[in-house]
N, C-alpha and C positions, 0 to 999 in steps of 0.2 A: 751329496744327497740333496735332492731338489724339497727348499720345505711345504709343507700344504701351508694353504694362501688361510691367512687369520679369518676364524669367523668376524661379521661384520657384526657391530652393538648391536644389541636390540631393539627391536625400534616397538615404537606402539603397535597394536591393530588400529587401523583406521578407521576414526568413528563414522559408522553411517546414520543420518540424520532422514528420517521419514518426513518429506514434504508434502504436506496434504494434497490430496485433491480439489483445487481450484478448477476446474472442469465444470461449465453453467450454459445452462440453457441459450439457444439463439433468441428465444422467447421472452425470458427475462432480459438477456441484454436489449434486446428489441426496446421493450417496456422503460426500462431504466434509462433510454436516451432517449427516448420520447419523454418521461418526466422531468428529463433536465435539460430542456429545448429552452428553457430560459436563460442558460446559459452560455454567453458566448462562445461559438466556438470550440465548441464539445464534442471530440475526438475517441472511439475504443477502440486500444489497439492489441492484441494478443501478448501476452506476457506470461511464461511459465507457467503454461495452464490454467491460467485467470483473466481476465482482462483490468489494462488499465485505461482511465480517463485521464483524458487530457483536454486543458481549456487552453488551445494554441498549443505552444511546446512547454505548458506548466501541468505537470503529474499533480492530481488531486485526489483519486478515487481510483479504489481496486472492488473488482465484481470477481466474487474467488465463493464456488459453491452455492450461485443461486443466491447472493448474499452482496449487498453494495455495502462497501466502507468508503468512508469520507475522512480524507484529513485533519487530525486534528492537535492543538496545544493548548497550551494555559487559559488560551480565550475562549474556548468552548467545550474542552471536554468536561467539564462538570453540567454542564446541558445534555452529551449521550449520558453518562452515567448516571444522570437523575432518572432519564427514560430507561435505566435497566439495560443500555447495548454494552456490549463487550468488547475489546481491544483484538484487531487482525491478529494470528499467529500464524504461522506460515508451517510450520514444524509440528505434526504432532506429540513428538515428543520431546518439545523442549518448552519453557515457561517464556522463553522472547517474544516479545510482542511487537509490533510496531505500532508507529504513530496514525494509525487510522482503524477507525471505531464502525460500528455497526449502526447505519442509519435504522432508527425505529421506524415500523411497521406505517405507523400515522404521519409518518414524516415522508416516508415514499411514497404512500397514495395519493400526498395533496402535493402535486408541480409547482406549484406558488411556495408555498412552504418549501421543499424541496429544494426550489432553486435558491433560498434565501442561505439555507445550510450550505449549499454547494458553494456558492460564494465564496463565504464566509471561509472555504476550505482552502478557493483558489486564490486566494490575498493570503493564508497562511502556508503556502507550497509556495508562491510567489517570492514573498520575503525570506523565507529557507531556501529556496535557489539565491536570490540576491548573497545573502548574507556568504554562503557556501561558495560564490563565484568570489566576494569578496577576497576572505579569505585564502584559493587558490591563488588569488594572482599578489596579494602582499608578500604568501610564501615563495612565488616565484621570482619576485626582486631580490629575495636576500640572496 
């Protein structure tokens, strides 16, 4: 007598994760790389229904909903959070955030200003790639 085949464990349902819409104007992007012409080099390329900025081949800024975030760490985000911006989340419903904040409103009008923050973004994406490419290649000698 031939046996039936064992049911297979259980497995989860698989979570699905609601990813915002990052979807933003040609207008605003327009606007937002024209405010950051002082910056060398300043690149936006399509990403996941957002766009990202790049200064050369260094990721600094995501334009996700009409909305520019700039890179940030220890050296400057007590500067967004003094002006009240908020940290990117990519997931409506999830609490993760990344490491790039909500340029304030005063800070995108003025291209001089502007470009000072942006900088200040692409010296911290700079040295996160270095440090990241570091790392790869130490783990790859072992």
């Amino acid at each position: 007598m031939p046996r039936s085949p064992q049911p297979s464990p259980a497995r989860s349902p698989r979570v699905q994760r609601k990813l915002r819409s990052m979807r933003s104007s040609n207008a605003f992007r327009d606007f937002a790389l024209d405010q950051l012409s002082g910056v060398p080099g300043v690149t936006a390329r399509a990403m996941f229904g957002g766009i990202g900025l790049y200064a050369g081949d260094v990721f600094f800024g995501i334009i996700a909903s009409d909305i520019l975030y700039l890179k940030v760490d220890d050296s400057n985000r007590s500067q967004y959070e003094a002006a009240g911006s908020r940290a990117f989340r990519p997931f409506a419903d999830r609490a993760m955030v990344m490491p790039y904040y909500e340029v304030p409103v005063g800070v995108f009008e003025s291209a001089d200003t502007l470009a000072e923050w942006a900088r200040a973004s692409v010296r911290i994406a700079s040295t996160t790639k270095t440090l990241k490419r570091k790392r790869t290649q130490k783990h790859a000698r072992r």
